[in-house]
CHARMM-style PDB file with segment names, atoms N, HN, CA, C and O in Angstrom:
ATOM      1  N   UNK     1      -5.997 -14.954   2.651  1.00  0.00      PROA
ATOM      2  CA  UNK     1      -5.807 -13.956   1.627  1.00  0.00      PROA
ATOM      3  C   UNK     1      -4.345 -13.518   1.635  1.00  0.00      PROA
ATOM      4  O   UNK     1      -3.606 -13.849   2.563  1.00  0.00      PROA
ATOM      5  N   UNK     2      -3.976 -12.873   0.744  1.00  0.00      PROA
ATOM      6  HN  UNK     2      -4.576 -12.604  -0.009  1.00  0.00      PROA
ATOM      7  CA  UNK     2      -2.349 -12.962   0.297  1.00  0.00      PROA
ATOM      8  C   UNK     2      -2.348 -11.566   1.061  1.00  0.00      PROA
ATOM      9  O   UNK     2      -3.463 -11.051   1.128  1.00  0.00      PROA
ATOM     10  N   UNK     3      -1.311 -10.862   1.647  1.00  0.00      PROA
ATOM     11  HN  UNK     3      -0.404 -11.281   1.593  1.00  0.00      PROA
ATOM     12  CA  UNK     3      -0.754  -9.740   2.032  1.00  0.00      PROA
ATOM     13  C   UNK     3      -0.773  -8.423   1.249  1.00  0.00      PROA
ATOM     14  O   UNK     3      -0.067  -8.139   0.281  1.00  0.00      PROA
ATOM     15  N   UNK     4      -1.974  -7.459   2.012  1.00  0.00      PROA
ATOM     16  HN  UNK     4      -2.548  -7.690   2.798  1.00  0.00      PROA
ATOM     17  CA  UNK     4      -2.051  -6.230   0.770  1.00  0.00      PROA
ATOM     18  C   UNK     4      -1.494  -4.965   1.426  1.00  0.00      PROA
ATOM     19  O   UNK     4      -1.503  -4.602   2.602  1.00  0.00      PROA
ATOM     20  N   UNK     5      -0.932  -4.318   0.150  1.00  0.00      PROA
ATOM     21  HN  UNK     5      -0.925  -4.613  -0.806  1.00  0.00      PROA
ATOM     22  CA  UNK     5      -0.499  -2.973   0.391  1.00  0.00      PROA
ATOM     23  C   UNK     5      -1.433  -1.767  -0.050  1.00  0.00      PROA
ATOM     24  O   UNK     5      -1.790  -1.727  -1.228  1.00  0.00      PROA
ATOM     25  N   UNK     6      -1.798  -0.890   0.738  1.00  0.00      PROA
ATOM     26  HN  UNK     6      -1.508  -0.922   1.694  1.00  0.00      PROA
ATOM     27  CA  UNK     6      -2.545   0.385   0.135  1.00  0.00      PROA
ATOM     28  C   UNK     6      -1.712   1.301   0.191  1.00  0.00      PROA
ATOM     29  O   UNK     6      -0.962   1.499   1.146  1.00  0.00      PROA
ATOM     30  N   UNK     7      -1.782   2.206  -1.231  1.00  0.00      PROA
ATOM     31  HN  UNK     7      -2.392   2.045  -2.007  1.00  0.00      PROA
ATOM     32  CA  UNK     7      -1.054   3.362  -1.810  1.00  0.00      PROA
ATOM     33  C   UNK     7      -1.732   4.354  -1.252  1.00  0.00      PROA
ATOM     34  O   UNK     7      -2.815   4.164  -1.805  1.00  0.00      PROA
ATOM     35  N   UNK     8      -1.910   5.343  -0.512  1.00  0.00      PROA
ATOM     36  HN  UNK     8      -1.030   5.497  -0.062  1.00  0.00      PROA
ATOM     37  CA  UNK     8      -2.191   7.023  -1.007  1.00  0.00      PROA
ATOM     38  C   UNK     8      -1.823   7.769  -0.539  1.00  0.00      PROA
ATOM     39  O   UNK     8      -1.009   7.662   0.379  1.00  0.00      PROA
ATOM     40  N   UNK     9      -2.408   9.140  -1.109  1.00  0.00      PROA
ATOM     41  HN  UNK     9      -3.069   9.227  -1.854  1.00  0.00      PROA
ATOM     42  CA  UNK     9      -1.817  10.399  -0.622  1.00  0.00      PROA
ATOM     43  C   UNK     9      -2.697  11.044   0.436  1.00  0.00      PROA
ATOM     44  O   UNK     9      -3.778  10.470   0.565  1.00  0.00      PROA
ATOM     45  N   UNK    10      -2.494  12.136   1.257  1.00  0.00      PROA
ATOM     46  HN  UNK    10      -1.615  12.602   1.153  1.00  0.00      PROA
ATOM     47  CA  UNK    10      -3.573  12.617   2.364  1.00  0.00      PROA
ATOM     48  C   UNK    10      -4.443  13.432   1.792  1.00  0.00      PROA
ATOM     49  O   UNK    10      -5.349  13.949   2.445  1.00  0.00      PROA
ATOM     50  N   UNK    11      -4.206  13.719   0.023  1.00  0.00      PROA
ATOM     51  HN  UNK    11      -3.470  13.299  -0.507  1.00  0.00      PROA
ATOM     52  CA  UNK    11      -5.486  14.523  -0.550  1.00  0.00      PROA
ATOM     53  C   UNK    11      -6.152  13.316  -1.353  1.00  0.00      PROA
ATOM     54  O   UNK    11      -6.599  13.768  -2.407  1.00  0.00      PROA
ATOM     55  N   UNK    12      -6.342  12.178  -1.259  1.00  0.00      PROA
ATOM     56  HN  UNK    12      -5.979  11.810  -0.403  1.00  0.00      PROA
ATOM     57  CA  UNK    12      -6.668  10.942  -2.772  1.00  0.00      PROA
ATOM     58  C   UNK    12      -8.109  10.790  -2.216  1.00  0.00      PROA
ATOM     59  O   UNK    12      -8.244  10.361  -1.070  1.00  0.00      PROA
ATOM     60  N   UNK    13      -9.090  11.087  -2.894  1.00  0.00      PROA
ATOM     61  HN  UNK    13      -8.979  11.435  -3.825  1.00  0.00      PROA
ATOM     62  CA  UNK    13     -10.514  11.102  -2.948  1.00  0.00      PROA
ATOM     63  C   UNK    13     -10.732   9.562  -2.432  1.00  0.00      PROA
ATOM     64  O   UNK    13     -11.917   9.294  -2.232  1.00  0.00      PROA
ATOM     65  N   UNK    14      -9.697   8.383  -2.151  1.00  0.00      PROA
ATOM     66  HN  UNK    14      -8.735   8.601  -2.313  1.00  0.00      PROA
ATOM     67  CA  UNK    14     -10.344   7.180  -1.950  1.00  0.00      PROA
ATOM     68  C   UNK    14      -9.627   6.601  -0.606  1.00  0.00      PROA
ATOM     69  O   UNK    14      -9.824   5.461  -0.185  1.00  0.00      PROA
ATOM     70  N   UNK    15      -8.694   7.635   0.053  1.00  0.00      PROA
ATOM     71  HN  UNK    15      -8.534   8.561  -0.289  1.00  0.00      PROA
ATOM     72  CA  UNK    15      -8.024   7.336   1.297  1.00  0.00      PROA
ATOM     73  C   UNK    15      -8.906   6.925   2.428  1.00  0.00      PROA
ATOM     74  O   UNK    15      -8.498   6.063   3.207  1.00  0.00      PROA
ATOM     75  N   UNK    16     -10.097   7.476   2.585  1.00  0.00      PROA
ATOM     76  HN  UNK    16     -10.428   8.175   1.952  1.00  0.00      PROA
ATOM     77  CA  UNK    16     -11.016   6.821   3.629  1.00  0.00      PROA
ATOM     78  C   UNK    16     -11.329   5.173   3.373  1.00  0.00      PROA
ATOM     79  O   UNK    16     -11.630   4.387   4.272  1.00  0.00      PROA
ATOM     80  N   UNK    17     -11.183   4.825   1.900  1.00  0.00      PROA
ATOM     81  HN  UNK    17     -10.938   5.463   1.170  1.00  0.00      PROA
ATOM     82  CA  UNK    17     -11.773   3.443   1.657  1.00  0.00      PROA
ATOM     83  C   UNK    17     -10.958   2.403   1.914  1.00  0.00      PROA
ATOM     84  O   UNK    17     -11.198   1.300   2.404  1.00  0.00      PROA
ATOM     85  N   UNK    18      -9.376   3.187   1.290  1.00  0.00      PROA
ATOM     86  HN  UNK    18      -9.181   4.084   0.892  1.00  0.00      PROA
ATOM     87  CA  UNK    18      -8.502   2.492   1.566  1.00  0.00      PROA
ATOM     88  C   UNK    18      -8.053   1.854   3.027  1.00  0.00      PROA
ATOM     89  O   UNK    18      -7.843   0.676   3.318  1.00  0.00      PROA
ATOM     90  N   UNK    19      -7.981   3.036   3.834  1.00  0.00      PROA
ATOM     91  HN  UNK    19      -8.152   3.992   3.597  1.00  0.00      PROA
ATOM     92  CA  UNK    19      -7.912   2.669   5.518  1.00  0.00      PROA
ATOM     93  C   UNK    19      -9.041   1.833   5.744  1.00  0.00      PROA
ATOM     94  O   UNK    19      -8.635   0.817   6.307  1.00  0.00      PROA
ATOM     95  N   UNK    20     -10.633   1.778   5.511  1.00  0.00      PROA
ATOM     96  HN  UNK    20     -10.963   2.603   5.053  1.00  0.00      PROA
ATOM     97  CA  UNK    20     -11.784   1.020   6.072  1.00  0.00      PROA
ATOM     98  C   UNK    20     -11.176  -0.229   5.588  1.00  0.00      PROA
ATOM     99  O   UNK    20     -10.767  -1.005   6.451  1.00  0.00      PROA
ATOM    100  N   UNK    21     -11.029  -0.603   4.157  1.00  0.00      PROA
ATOM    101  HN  UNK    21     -11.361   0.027   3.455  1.00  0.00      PROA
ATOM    102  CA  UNK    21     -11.133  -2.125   4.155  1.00  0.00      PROA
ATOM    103  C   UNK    21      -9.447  -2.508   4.438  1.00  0.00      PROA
ATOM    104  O   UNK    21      -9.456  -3.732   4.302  1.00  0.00      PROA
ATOM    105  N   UNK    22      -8.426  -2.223   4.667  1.00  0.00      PROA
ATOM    106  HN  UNK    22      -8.418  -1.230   4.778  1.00  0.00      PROA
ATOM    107  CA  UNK    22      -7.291  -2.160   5.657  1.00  0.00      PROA
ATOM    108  C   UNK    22      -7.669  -2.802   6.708  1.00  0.00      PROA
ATOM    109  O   UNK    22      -7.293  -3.967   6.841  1.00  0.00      PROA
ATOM    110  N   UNK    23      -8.408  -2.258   7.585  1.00  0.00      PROA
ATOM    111  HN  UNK    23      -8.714  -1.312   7.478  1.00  0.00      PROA
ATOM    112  CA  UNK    23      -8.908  -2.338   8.735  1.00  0.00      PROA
ATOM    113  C   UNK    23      -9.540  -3.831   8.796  1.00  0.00      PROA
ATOM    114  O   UNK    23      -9.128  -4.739   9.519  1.00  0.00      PROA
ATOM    115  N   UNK    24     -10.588  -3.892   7.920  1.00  0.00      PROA
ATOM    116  HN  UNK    24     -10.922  -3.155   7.333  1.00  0.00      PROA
ATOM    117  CA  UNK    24     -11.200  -5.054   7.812  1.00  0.00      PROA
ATOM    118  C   UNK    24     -10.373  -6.273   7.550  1.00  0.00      PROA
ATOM    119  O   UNK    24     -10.405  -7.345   8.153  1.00  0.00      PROA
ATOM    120  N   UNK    25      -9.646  -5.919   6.567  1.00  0.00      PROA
ATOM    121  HN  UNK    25      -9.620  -5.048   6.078  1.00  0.00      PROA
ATOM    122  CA  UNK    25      -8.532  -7.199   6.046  1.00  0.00      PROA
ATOM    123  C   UNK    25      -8.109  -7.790   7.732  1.00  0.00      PROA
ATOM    124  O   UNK    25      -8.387  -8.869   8.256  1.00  0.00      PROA
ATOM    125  N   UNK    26      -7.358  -6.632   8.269  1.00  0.00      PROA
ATOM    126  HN  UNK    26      -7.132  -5.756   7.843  1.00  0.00      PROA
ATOM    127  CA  UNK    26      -6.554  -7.054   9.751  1.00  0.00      PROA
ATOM    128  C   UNK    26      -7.694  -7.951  10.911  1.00  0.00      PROA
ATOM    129  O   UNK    26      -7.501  -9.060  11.411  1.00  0.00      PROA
ATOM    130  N   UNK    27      -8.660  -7.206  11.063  1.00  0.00      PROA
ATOM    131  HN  UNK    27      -8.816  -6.306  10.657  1.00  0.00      PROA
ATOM    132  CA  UNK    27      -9.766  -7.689  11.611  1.00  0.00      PROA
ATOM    133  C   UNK    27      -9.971  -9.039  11.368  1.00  0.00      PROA
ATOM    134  O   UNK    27     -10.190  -9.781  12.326  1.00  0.00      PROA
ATOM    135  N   UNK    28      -9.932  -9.518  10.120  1.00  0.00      PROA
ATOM    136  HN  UNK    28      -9.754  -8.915   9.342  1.00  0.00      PROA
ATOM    137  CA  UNK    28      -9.796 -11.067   9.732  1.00  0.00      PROA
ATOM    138  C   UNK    28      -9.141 -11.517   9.726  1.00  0.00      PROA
ATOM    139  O   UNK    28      -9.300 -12.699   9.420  1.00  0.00      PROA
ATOM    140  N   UNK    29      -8.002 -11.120   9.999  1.00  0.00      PROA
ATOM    141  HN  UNK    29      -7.873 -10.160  10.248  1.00  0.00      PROA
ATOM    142  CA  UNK    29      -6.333 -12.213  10.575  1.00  0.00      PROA
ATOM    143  C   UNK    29      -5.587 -11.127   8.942  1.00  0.00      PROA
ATOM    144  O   UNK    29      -4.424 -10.733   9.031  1.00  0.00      PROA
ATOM    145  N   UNK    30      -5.872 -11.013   8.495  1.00  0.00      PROA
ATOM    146  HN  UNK    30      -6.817 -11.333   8.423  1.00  0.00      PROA
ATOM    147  CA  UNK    30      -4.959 -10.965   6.946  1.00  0.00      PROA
ATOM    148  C   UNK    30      -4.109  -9.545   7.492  1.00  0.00      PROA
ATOM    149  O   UNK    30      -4.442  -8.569   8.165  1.00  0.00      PROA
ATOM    150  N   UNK    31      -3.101  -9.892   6.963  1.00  0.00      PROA
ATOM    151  HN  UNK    31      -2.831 -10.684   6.416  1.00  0.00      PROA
ATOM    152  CA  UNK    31      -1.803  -8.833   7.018  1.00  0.00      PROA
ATOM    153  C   UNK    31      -2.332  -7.504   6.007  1.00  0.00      PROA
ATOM    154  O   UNK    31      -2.437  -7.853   4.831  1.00  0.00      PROA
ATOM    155  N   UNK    32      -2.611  -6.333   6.218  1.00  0.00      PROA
ATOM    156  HN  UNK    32      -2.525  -6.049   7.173  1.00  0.00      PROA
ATOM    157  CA  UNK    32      -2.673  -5.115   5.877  1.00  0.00      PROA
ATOM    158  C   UNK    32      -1.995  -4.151   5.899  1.00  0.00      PROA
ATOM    159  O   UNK    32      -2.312  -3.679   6.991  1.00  0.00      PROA
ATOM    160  N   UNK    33      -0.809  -3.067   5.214  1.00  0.00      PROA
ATOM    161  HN  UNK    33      -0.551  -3.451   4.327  1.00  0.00      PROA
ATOM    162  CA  UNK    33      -0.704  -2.158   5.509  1.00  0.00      PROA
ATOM    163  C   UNK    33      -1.350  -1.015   4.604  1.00  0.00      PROA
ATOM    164  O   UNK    33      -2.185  -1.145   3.708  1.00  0.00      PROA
ATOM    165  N   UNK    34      -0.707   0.192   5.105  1.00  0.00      PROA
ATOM    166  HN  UNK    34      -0.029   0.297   5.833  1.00  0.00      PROA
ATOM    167  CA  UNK    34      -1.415   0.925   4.280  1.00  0.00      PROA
ATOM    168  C   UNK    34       0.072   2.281   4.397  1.00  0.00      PROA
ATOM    169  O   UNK    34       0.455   2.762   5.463  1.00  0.00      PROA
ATOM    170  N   UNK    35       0.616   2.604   3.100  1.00  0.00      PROA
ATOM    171  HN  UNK    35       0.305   2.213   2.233  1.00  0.00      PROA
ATOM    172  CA  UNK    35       0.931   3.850   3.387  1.00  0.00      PROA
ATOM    173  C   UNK    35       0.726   5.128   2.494  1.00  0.00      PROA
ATOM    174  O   UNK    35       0.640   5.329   1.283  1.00  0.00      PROA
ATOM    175  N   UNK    36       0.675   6.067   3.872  1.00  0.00      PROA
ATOM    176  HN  UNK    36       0.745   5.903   4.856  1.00  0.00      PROA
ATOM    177  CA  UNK    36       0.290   7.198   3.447  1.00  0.00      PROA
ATOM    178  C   UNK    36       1.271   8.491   2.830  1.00  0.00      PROA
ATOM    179  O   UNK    36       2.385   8.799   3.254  1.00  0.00      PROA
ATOM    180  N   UNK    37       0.621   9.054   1.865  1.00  0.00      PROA
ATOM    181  HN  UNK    37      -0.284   8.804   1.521  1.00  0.00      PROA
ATOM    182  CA  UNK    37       1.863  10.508   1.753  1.00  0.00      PROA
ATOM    183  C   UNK    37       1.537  11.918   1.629  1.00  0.00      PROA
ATOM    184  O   UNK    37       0.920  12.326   0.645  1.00  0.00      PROA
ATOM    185  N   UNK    38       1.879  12.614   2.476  1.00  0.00      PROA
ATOM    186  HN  UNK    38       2.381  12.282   3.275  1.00  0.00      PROA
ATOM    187  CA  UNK    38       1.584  13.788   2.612  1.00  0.00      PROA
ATOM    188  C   UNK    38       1.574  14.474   1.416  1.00  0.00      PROA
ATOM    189  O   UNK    38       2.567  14.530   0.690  1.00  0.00      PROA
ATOM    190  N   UNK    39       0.375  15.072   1.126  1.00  0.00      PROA
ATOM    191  HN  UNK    39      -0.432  15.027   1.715  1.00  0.00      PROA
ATOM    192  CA  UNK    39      -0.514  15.749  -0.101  1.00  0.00      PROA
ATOM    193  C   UNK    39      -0.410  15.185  -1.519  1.00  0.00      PROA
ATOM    194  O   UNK    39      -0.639  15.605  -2.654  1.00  0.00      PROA
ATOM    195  N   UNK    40      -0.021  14.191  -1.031  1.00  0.00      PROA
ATOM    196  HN  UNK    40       0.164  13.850  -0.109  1.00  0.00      PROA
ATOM    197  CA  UNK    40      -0.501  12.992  -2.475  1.00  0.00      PROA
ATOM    198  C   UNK    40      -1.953  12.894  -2.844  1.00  0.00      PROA
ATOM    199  O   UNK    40      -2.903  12.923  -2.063  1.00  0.00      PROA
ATOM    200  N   UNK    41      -1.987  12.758  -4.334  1.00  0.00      PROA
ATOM    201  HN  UNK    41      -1.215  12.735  -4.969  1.00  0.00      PROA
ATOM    202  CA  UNK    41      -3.388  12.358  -4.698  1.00  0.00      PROA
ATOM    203  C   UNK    41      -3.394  11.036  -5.301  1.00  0.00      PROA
ATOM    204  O   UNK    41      -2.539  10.393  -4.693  1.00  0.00      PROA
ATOM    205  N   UNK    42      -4.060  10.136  -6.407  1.00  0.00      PROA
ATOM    206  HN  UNK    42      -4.755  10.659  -6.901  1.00  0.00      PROA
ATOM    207  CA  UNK    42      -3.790   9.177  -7.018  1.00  0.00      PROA
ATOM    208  C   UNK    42      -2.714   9.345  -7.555  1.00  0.00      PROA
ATOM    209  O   UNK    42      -3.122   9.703  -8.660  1.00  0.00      PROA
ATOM    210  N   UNK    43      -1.525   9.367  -7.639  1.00  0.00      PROA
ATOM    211  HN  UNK    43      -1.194   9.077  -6.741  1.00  0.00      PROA
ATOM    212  CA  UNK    43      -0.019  10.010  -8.077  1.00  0.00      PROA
ATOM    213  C   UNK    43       1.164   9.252  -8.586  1.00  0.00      PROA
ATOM    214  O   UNK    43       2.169   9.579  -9.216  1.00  0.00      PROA
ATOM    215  N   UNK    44       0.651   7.997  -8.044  1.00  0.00      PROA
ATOM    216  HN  UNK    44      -0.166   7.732  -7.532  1.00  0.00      PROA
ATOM    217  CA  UNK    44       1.647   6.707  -8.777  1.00  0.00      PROA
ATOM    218  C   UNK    44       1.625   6.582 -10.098  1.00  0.00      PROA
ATOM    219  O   UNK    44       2.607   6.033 -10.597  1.00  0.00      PROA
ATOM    220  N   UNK    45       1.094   6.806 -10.537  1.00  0.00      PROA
ATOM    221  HN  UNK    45       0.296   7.251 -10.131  1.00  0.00      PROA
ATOM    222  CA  UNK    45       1.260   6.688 -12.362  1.00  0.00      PROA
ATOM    223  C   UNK    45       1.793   7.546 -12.469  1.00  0.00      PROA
ATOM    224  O   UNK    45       1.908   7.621 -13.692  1.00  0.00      PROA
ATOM    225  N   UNK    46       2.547   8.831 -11.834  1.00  0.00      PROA
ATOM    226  HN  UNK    46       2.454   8.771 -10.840  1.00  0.00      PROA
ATOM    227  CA  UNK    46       2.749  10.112 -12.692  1.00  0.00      PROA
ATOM    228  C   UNK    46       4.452  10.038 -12.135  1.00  0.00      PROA
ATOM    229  O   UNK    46       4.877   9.412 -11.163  1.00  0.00      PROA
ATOM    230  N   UNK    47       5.296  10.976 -13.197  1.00  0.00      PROA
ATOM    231  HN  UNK    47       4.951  11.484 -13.986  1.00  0.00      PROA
ATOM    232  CA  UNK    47       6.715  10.498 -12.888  1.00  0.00      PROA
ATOM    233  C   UNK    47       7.058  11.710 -12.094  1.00  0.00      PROA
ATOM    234  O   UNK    47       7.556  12.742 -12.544  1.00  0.00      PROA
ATOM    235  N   UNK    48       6.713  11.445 -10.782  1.00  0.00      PROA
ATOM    236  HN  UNK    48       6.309  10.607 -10.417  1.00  0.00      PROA
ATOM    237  CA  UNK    48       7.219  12.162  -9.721  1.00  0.00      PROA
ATOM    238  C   UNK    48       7.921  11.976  -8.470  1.00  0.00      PROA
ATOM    239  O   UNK    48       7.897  10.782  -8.172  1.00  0.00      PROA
ATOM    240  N   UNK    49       8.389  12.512  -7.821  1.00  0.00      PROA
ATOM    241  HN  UNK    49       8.409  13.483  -8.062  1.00  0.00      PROA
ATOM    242  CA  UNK    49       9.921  12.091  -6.589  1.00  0.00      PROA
ATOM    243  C   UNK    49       8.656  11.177  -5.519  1.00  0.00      PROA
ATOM    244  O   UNK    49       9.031  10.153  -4.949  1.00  0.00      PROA
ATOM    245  N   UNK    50       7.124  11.696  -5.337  1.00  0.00      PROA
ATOM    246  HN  UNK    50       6.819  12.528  -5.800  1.00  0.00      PROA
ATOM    247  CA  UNK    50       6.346  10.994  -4.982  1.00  0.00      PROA
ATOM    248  C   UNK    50       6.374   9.442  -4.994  1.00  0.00      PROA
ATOM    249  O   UNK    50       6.611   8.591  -4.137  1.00  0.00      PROA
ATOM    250  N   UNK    51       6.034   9.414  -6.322  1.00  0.00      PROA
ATOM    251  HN  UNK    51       5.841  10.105  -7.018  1.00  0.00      PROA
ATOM    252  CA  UNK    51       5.302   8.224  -7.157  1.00  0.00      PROA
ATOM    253  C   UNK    51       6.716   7.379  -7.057  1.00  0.00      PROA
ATOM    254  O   UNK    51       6.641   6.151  -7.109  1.00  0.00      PROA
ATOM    255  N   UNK    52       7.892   7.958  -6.927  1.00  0.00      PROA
ATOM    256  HN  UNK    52       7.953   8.956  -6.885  1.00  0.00      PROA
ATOM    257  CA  UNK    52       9.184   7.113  -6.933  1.00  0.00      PROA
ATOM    258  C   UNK    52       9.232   6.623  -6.067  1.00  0.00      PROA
ATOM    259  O   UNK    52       9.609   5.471  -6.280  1.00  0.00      PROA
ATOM    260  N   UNK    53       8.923   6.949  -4.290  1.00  0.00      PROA
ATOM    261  HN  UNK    53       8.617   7.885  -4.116  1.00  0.00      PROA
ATOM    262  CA  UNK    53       9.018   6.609  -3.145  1.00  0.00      PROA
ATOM    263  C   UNK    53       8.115   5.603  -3.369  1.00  0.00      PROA
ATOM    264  O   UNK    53       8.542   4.450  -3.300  1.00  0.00      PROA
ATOM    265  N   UNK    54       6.562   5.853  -3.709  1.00  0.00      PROA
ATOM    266  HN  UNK    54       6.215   6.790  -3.765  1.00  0.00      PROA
ATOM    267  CA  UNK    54       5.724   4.763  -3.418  1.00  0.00      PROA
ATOM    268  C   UNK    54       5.858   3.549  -4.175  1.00  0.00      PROA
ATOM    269  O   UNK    54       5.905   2.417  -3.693  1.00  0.00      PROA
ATOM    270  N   UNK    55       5.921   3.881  -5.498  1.00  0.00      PROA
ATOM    271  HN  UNK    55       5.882   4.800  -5.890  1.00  0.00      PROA
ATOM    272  CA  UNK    55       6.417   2.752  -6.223  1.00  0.00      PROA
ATOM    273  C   UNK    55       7.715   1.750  -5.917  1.00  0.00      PROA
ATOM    274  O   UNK    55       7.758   0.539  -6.135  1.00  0.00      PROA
ATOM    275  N   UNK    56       8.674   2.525  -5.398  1.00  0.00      PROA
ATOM    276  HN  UNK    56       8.639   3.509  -5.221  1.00  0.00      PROA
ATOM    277  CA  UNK    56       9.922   1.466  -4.662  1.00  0.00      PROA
ATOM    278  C   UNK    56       9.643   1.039  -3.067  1.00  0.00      PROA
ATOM    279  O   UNK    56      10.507   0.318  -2.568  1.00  0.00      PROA
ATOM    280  N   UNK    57       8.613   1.388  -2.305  1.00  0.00      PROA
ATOM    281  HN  UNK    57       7.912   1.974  -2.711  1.00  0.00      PROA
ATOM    282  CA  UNK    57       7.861   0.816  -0.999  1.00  0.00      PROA
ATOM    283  C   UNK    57       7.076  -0.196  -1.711  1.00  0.00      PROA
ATOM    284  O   UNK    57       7.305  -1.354  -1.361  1.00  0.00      PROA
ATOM    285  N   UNK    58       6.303  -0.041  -2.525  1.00  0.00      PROA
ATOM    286  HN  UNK    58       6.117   0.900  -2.809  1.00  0.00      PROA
ATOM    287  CA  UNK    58       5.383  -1.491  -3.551  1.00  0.00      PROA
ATOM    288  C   UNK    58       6.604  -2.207  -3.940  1.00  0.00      PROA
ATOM    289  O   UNK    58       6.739  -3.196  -3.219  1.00  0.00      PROA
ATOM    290  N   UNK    59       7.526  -2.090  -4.788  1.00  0.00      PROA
ATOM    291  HN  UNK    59       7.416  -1.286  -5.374  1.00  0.00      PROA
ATOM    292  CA  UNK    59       8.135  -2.890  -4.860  1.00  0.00      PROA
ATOM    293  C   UNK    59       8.890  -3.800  -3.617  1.00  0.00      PROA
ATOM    294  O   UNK    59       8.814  -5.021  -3.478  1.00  0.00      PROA
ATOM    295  N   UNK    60       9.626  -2.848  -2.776  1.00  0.00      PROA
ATOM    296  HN  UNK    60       9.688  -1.856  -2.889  1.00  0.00      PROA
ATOM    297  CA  UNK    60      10.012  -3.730  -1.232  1.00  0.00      PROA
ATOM    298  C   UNK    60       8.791  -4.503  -1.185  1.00  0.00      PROA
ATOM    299  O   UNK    60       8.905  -5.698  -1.456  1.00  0.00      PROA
ATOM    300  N   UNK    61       7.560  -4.022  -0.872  1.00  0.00      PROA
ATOM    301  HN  UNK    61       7.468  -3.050  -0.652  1.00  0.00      PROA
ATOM    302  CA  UNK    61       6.507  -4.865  -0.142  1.00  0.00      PROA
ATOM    303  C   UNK    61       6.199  -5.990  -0.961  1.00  0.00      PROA
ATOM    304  O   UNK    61       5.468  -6.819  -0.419  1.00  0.00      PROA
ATOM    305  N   UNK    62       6.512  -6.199  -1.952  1.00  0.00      PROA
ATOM    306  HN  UNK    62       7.106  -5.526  -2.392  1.00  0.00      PROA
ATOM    307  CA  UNK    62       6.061  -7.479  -2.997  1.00  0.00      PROA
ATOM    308  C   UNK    62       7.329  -8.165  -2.720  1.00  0.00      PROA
ATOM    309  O   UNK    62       7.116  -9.283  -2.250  1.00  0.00      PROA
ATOM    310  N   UNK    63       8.546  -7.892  -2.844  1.00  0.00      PROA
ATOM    311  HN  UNK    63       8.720  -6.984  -3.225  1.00  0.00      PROA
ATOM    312  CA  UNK    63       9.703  -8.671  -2.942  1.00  0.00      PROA
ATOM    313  C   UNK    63       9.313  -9.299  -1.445  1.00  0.00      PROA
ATOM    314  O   UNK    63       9.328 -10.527  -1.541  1.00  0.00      PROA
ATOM    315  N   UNK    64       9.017  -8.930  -0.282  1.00  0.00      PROA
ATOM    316  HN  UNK    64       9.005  -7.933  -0.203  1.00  0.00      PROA
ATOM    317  CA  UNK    64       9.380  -9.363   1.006  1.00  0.00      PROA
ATOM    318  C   UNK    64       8.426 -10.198   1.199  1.00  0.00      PROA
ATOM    319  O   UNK    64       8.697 -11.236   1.803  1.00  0.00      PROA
ATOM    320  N   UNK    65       7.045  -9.956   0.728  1.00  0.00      PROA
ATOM    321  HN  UNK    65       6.825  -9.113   0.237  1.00  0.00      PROA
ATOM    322  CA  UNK    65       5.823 -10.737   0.543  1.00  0.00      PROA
ATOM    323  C   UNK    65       5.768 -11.840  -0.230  1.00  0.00      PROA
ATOM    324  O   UNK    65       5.081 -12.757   0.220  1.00  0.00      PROA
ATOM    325  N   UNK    66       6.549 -12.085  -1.751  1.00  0.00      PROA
ATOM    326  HN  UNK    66       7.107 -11.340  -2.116  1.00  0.00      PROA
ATOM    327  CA  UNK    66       6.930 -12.981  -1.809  1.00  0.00      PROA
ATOM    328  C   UNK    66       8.086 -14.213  -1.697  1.00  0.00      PROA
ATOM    329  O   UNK    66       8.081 -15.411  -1.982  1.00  0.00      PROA
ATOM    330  N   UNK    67       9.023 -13.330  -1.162  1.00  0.00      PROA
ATOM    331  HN  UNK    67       9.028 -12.357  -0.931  1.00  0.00      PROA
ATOM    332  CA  UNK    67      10.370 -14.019  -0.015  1.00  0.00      PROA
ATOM    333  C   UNK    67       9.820 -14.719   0.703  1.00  0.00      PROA
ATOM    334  O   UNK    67      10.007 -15.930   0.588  1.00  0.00      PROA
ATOM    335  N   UNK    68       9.003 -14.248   1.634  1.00  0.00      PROA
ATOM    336  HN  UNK    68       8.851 -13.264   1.728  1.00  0.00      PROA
ATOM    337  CA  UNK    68       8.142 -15.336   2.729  1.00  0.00      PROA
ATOM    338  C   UNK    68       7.190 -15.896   2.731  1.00  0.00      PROA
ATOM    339  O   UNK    68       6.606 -16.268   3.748  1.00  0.00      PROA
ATOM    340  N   UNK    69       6.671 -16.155   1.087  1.00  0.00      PROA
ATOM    341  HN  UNK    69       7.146 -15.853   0.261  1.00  0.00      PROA
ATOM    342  CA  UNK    69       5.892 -17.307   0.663  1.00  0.00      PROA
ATOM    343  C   UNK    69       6.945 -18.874  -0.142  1.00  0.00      PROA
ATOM    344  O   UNK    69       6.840 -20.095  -0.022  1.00  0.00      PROA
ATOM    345  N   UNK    70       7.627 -18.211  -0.713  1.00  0.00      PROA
ATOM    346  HN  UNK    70       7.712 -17.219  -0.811  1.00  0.00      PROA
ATOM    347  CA  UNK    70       9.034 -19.149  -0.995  1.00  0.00      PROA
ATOM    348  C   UNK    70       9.629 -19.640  -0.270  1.00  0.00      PROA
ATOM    349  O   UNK    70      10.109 -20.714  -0.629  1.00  0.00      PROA
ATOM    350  N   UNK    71       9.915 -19.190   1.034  1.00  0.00      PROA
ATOM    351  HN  UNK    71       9.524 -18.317   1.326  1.00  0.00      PROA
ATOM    352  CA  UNK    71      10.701 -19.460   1.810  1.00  0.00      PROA
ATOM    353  C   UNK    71       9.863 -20.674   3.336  1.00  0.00      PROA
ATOM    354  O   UNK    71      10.280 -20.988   4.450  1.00  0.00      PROA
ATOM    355  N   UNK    72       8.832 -20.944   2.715  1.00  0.00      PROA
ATOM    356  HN  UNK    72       8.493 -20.689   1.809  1.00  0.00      PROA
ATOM    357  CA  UNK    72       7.915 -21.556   4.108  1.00  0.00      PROA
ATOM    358  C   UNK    72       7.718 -22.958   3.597  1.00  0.00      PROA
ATOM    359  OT1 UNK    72       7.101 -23.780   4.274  1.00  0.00      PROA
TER     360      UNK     72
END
């Protein structure tokens, strides 16, 4: 499975799900991270100093993720 990133905040109604199948991904060899942001909710869609951080960590994590599929 390809290398996944999880978005949320420490208030996002789906942060428990996100960490469980995280967990699971790693458990099966697959590369997982997950990051978190203090009193974030689902917040990436919205144009905030938040949503700026996470959205340019998604972006790093895709550029580097696919650097080292190109590069093998």
């Amino acid at each position: 499975m390809p290398p996944a990133l999880y978005t949320d905040g420490t208030v996002d109604c789906l942060i428990d799900d996100s960490l469980s199948v995280a967990e699971r991904r790693r458990a099966a060899g697959n590369r997982a991270e997950v990051a978190v942001y203090p009193e974030g909710v689902r917040f990436h869609v919205y144009p905030t100093g938040l949503a700026r951080q996470a959205n340019a960590r998604q972006f790093e994590f895709l550029r580097n993720s696919l650097s080292y599929v190109y590069s093998t």
